[in-house]
KEMAR-751373 format. One record per atom (N, C-alpha, C, O, CB): x, y, z; residue number from 1; atom name; residue in one letter. Coordinates in Angstrom, 3 decimals, padded with zeros to 6 digits. Last residue first. Glycine has a CB too. Example, Ala and Ser with C-alpha at 12.3 -4.5 7.8 and 13.67 -1.06 7.14 Angstrom:
<timars>
+----------+----------+----------+-------+------+------+
|       px |       py |       pz | lumgu | sevo | miti |
+----------+----------+----------+-------+------+------+
|  012.850 | -002.250 |  007.080 |     2 |    N |    S |
|  013.670 | -001.060 |  007.140 |     2 |   CA |    S |
|  012.900 |  000.030 |  007.870 |     2 |    C |    S |
|  013.409 |  001.138 |  008.039 |     2 |    O |    S |
|  014.084 | -000.598 |  005.725 |     2 |   CB |    S |
|  013.190 | -005.690 |  007.800 |     1 |    N |    A |
|  012.300 | -004.500 |  007.800 |     1 |   CA |    A |
|  013.200 | -003.300 |  007.800 |     1 |    C |    A |
|  014.236 | -003.319 |  008.465 |     1 |    O |    A |
|  011.308 | -004.473 |  009.046 |     1 |   CB |    A |
+----------+----------+----------+-------+------+------+
</timars>
This chain:
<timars>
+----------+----------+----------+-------+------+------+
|       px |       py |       pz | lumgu | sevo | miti |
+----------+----------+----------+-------+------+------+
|  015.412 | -009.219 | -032.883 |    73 |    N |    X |
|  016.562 | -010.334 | -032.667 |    73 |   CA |    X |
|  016.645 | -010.464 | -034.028 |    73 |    C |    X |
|  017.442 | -011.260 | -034.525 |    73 |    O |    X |
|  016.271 | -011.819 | -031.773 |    73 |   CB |    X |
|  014.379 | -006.432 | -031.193 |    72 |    N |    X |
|  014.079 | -007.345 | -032.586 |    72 |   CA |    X |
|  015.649 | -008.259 | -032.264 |    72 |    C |    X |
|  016.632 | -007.936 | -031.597 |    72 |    O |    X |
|  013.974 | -006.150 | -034.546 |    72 |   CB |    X |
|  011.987 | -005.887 | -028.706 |    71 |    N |    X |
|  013.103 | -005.692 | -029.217 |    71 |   CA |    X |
|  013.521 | -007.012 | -030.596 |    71 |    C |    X |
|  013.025 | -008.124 | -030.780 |    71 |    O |    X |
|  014.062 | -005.641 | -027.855 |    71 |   CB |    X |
|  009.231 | -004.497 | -027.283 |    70 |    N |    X |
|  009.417 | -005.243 | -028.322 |    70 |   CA |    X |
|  011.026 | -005.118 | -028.639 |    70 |    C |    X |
|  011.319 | -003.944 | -028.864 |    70 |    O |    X |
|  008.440 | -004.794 | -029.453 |    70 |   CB |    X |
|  008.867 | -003.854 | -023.861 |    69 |    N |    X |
|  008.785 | -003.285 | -024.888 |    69 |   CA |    X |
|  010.075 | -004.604 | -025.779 |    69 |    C |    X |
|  011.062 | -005.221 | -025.380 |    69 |    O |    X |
|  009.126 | -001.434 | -024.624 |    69 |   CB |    X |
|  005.857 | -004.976 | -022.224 |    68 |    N |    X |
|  007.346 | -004.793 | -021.799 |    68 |   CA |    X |
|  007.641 | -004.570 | -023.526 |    68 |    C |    X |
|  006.853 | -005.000 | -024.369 |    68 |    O |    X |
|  008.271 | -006.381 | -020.784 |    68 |   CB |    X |
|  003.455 | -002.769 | -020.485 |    67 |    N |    X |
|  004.004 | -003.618 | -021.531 |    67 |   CA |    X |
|  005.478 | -003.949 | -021.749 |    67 |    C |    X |
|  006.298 | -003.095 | -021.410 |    67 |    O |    X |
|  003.612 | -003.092 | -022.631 |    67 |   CB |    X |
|  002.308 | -002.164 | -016.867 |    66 |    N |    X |
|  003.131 | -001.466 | -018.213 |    66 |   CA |    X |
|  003.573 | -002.727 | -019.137 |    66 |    C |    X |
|  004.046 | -003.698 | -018.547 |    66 |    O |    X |
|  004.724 | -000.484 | -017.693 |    66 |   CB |    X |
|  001.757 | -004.035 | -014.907 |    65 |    N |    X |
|  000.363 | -003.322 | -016.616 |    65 |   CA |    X |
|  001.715 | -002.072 | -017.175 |    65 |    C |    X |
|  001.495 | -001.200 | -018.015 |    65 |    O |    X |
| -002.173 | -001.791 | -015.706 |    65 |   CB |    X |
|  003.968 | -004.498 | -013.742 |    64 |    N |    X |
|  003.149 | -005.710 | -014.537 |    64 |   CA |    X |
|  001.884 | -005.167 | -015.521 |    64 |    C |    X |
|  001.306 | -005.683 | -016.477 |    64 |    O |    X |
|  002.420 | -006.808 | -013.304 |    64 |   CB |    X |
|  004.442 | -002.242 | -012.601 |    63 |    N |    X |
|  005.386 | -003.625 | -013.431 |    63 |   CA |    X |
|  004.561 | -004.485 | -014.260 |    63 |    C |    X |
|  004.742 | -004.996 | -015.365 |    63 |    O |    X |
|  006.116 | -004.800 | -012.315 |    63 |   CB |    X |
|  002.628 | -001.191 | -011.084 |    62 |    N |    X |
|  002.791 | -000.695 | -012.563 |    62 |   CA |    X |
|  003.430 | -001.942 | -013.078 |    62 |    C |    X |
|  002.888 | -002.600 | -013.966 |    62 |    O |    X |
|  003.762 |  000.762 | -012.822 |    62 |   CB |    X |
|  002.805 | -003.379 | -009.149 |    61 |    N |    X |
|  001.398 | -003.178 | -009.689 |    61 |   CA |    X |
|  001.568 | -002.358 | -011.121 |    61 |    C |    X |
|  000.910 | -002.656 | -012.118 |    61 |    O |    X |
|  000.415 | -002.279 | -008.529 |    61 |   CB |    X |
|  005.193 | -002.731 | -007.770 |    60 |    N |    X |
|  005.240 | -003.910 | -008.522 |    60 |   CA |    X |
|  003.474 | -004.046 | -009.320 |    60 |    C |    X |
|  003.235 | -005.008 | -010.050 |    60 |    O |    X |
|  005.732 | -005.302 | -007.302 |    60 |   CB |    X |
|  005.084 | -000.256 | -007.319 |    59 |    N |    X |
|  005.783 | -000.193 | -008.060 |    59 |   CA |    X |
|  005.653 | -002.066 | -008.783 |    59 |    C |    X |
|  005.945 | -002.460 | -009.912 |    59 |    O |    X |
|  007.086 |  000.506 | -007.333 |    59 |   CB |    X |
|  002.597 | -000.402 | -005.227 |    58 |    N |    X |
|  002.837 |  000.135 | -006.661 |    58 |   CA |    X |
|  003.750 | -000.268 | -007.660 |    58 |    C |    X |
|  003.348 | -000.609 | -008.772 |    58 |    O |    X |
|  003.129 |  001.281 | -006.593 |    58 |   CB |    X |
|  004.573 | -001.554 | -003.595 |    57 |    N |    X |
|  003.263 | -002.721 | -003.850 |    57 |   CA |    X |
|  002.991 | -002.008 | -005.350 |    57 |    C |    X |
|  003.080 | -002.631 | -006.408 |    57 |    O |    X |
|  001.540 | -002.664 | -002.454 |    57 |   CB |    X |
|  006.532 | -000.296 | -002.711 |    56 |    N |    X |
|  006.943 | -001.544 | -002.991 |    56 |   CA |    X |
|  005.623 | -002.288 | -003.575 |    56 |    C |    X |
|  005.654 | -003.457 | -003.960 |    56 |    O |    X |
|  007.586 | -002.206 | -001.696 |    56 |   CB |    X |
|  004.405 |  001.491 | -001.393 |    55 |    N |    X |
|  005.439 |  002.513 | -002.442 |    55 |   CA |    X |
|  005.842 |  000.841 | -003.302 |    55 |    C |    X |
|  005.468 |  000.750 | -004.471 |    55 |    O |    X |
|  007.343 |  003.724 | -001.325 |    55 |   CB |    X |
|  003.498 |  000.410 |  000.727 |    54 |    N |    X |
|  002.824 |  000.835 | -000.221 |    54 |   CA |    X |
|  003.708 |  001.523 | -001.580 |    54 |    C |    X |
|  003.218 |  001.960 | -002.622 |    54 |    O |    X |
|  001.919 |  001.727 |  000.464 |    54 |   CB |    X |
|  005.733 |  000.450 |  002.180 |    53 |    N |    X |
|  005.268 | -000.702 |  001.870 |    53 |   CA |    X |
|  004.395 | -000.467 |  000.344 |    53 |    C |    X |
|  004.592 | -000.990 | -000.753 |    53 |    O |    X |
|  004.409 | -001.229 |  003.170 |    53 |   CB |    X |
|  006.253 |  002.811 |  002.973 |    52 |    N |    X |
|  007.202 |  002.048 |  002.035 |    52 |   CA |    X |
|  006.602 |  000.672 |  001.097 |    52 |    C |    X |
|  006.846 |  000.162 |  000.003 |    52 |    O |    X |
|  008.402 |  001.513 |  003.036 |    52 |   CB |    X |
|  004.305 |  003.354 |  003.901 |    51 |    N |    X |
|  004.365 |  004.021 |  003.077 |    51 |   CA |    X |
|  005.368 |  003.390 |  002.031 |    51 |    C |    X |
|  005.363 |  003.408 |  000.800 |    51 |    O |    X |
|  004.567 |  005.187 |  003.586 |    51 |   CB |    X |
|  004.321 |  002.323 |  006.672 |    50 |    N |    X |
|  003.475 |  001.904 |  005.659 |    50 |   CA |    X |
|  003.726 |  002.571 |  004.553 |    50 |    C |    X |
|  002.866 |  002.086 |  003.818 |    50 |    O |    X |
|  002.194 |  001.998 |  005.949 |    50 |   CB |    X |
|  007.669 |  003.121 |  007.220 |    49 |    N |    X |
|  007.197 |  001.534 |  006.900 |    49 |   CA |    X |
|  005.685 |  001.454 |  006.179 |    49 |    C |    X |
|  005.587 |  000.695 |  005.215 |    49 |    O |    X |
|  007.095 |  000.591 |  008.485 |    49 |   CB |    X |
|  006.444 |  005.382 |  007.606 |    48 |    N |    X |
|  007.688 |  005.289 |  007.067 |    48 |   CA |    X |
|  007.465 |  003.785 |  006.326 |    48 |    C |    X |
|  007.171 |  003.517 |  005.161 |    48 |    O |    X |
|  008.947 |  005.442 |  008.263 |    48 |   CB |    X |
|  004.451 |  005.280 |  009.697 |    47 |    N |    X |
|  004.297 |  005.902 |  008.621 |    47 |   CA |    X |
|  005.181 |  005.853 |  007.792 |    47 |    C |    X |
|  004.768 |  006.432 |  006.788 |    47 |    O |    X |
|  004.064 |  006.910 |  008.774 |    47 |   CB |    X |
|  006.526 |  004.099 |  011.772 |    46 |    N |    X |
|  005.478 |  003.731 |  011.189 |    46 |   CA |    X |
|  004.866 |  003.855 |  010.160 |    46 |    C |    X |
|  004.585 |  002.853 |  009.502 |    46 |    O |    X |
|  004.950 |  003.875 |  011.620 |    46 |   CB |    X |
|  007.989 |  006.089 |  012.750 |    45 |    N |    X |
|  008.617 |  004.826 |  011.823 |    45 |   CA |    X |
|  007.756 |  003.955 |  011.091 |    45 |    C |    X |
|  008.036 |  003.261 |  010.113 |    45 |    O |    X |
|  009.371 |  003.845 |  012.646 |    45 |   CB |    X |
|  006.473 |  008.287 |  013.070 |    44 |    N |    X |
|  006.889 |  008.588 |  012.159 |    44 |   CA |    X |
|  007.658 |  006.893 |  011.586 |    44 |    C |    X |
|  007.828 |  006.573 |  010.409 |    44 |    O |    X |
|  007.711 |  009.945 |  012.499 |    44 |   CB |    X |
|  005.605 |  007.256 |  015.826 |    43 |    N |    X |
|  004.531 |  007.134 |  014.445 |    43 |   CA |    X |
|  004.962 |  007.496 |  013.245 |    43 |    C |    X |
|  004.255 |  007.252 |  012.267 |    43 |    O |    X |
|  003.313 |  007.967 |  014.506 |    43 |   CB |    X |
|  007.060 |  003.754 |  017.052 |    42 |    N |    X |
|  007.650 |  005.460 |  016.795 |    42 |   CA |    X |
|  005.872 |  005.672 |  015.849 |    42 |    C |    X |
|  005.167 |  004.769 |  015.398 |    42 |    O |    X |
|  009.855 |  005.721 |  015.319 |    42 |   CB |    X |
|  005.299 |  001.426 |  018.844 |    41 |    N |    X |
|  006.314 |  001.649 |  017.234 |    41 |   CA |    X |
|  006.107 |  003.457 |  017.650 |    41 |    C |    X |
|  005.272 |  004.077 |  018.309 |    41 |    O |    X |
|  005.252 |  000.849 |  014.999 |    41 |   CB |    X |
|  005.702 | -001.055 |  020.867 |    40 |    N |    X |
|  005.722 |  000.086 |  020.528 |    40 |   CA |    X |
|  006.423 |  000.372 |  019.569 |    40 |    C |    X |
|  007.556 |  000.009 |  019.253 |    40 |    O |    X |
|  005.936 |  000.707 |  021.317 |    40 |   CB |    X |
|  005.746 | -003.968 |  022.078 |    39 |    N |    X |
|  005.121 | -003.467 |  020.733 |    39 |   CA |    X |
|  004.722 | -002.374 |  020.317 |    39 |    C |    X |
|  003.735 | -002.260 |  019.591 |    39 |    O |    X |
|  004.246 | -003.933 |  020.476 |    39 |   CB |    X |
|  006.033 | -003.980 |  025.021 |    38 |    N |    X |
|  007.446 | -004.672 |  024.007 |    38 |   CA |    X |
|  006.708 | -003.857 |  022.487 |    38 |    C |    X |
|  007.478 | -003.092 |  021.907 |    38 |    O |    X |
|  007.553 | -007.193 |  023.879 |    38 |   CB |    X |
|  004.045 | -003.663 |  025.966 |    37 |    N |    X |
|  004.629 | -002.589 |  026.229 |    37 |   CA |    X |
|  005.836 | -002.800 |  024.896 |    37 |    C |    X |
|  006.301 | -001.972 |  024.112 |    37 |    O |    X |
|  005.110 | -002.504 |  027.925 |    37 |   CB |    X |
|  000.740 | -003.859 |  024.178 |    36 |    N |    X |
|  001.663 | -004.513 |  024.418 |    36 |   CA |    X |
|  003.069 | -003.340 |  024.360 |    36 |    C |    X |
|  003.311 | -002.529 |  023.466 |    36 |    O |    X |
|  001.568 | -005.746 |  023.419 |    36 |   CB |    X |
| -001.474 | -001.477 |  024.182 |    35 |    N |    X |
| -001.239 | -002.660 |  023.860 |    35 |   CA |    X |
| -000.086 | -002.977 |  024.509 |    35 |    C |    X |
|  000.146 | -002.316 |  025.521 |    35 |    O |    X |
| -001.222 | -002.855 |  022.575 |    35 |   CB |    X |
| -003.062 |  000.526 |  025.017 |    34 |    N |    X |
| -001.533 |  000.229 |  026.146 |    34 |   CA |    X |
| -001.167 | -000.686 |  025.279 |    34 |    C |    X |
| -000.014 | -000.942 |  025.624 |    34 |    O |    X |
| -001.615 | -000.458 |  028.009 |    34 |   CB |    X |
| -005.040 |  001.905 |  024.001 |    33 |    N |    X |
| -005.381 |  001.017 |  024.719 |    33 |   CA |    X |
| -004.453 |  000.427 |  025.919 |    33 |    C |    X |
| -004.708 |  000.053 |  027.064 |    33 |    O |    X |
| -005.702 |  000.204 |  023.880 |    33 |   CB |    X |
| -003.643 |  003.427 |  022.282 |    32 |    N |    X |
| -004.679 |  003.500 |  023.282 |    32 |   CA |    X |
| -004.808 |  003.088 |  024.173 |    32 |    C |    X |
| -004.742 |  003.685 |  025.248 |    32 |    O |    X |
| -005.475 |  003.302 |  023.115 |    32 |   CB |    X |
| -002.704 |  001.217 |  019.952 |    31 |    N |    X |
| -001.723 |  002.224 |  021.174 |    31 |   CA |    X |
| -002.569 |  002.712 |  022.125 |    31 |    C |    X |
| -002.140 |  002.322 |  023.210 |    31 |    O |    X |
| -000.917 |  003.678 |  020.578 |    31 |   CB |    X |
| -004.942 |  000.071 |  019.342 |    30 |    N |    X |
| -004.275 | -000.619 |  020.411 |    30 |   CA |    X |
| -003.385 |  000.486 |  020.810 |    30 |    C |    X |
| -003.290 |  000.717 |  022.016 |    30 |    O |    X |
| -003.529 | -002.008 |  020.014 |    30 |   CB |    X |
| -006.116 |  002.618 |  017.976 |    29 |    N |    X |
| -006.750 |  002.174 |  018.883 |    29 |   CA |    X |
| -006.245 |  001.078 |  019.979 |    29 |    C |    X |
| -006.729 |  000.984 |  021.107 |    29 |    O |    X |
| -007.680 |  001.842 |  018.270 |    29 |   CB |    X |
| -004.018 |  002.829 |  016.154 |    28 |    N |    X |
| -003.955 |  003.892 |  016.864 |    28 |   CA |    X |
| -005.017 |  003.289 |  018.292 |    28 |    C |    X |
| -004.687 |  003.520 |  019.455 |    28 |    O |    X |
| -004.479 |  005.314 |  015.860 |    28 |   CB |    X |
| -004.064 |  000.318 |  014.662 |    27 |    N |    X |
| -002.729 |  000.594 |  015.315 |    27 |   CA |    X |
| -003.000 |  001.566 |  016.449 |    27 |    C |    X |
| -002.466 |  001.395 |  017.545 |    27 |    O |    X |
| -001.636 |  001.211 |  014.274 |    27 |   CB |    X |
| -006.517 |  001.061 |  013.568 |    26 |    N |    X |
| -006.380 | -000.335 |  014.154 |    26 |   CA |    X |
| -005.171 | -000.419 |  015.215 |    26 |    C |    X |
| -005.209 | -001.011 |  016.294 |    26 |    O |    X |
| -006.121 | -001.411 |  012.936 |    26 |   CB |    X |
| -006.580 |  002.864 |  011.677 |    25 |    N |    X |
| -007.099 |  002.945 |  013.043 |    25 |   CA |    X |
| -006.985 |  002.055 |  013.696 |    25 |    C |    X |
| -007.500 |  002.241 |  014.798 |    25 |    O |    X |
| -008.195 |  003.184 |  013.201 |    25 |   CB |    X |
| -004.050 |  001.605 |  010.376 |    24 |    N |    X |
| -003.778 |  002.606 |  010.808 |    24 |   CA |    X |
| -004.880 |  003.382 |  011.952 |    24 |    C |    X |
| -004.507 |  004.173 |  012.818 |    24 |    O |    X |
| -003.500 |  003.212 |  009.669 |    24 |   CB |    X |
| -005.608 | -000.105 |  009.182 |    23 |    N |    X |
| -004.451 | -000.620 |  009.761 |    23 |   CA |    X |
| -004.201 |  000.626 |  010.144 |    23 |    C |    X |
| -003.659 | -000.100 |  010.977 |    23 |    O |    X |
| -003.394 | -001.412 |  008.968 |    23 |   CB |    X |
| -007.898 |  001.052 |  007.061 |    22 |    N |    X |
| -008.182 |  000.335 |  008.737 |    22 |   CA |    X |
| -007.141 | -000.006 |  009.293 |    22 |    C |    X |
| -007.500 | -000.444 |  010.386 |    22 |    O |    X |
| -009.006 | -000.997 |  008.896 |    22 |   CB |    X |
| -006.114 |  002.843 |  005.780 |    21 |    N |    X |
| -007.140 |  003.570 |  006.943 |    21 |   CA |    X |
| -007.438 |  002.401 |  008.061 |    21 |    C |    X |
| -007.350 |  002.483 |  009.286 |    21 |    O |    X |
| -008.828 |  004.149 |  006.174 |    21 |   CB |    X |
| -005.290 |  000.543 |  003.681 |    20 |    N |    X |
| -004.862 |  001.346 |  005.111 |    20 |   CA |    X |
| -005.147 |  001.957 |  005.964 |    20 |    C |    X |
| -004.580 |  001.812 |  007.047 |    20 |    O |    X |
| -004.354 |  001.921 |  005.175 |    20 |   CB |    X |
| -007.854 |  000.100 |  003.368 |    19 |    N |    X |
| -007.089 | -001.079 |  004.113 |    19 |   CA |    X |
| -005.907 | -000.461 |  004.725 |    19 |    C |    X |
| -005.491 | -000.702 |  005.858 |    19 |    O |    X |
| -006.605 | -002.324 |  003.118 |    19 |   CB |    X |
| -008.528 |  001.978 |  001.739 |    18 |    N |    X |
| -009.906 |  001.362 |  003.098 |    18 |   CA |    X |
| -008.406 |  000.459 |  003.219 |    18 |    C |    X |
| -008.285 |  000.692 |  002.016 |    18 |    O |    X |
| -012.172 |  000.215 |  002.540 |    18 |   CB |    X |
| -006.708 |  002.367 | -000.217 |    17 |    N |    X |
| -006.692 |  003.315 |  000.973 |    17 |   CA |    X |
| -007.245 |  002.742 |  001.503 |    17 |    C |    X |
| -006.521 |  002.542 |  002.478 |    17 |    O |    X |
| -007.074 |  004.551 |  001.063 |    17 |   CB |    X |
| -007.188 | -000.083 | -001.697 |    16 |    N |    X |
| -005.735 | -000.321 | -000.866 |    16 |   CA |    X |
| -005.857 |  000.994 |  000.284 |    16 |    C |    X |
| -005.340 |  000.900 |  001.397 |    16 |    O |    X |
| -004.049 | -000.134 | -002.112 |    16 |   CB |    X |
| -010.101 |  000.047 | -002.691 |    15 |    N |    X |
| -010.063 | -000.813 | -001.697 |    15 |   CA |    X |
| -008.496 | -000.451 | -000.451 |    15 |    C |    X |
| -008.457 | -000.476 |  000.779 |    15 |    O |    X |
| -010.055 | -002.378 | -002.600 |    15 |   CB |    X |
| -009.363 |  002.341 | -004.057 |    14 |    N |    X |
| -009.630 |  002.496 | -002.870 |    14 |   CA |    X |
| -009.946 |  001.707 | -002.092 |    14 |    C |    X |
| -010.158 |  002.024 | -000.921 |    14 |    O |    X |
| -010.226 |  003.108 | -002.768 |    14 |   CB |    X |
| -007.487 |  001.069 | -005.965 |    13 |    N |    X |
| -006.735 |  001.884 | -005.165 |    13 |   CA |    X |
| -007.571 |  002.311 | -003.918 |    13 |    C |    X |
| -006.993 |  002.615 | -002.875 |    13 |    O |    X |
| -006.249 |  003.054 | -005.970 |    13 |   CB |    X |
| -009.249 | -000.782 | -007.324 |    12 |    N |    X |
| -008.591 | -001.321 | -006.537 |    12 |   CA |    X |
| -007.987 | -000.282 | -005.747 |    12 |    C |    X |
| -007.874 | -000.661 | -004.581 |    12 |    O |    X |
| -007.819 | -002.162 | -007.106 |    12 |   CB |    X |
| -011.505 |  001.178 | -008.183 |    11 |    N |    X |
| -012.172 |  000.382 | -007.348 |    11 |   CA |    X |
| -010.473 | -000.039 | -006.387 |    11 |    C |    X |
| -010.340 |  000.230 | -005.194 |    11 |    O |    X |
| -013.228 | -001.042 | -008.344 |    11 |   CB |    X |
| -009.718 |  002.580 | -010.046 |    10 |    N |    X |
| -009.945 |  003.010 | -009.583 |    10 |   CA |    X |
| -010.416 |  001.940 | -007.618 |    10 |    C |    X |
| -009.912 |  002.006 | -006.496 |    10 |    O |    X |
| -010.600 |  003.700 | -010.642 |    10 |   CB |    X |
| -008.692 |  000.204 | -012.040 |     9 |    N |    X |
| -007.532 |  000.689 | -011.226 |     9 |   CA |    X |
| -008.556 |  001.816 | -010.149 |     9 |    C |    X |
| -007.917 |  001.905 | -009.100 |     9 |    O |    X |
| -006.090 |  001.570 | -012.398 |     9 |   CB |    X |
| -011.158 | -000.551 | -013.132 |     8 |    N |    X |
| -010.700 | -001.351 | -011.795 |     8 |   CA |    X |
| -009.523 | -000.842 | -011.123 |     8 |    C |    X |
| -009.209 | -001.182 | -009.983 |     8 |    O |    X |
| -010.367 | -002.817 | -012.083 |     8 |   CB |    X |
| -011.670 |  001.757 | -013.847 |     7 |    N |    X |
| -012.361 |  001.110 | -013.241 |     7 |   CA |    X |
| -011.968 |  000.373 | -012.348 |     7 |    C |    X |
| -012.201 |  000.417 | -011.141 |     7 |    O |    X |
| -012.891 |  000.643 | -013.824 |     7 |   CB |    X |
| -009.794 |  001.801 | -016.385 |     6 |    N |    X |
| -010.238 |  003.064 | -015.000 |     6 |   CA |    X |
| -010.619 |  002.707 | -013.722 |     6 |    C |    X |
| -010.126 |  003.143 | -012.682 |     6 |    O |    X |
| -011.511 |  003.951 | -015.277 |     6 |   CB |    X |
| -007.840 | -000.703 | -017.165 |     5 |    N |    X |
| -009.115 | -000.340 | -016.984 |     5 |   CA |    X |
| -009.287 |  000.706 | -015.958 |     5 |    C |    X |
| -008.960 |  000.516 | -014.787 |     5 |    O |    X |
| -009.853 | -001.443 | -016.694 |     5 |   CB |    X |
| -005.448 |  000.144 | -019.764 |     4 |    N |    X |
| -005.659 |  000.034 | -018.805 |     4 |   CA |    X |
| -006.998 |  000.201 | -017.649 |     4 |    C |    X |
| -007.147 |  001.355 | -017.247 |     4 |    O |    X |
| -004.887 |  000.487 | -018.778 |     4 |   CB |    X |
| -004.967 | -001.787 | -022.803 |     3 |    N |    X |
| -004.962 | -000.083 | -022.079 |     3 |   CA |    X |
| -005.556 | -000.672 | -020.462 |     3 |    C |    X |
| -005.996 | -001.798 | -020.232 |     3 |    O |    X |
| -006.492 |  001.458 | -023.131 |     3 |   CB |    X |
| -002.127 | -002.431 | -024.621 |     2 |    N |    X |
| -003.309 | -003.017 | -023.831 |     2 |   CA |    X |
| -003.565 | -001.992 | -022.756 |     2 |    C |    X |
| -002.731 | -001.467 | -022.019 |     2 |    O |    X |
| -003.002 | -004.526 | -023.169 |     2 |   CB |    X |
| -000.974 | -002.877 | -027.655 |     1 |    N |    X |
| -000.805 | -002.255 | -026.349 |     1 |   CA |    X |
| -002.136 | -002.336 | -025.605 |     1 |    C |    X |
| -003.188 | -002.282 | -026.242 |     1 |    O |    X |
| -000.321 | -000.773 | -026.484 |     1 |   CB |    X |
+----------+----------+----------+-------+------+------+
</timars>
């Protein structure tokens, strides 16, 4: 069984918050701004969608460091 590094699960989860924090000041500073009238998002659909997203990226990030378990033939 193969354990899991602190380290890098740590380093990688806050690279994934710094990348949402910047897509999310990034969004708030073109709404500001007026961006584009056609390219208005709700903030709750928004937050919905990054969250999902992020929910779909975990779940495939455990998939692959959880072990897949031994069955006998």
């Amino acid at each position: 069984m193969s354990k899991i590094d602190l380290m890098k699960a740590g380093i990688g989860l806050a690279v994934v918050i710094g990348i949402t924090l910047t897509v999310v000041a990034g969004y708030a500073l073109f709404a500001t701004v007026g961006g584009v009238s056609g390219l208005t998002v709700a903030p709750e659909l928004f937050v919905s969608i990054l969250f999902g997203g992020l929910l779909v990226v975990s779940a495939a990030a455990v998939r692959k460091a959880v072990p897949k378990p031994r069955t006998r033939v």
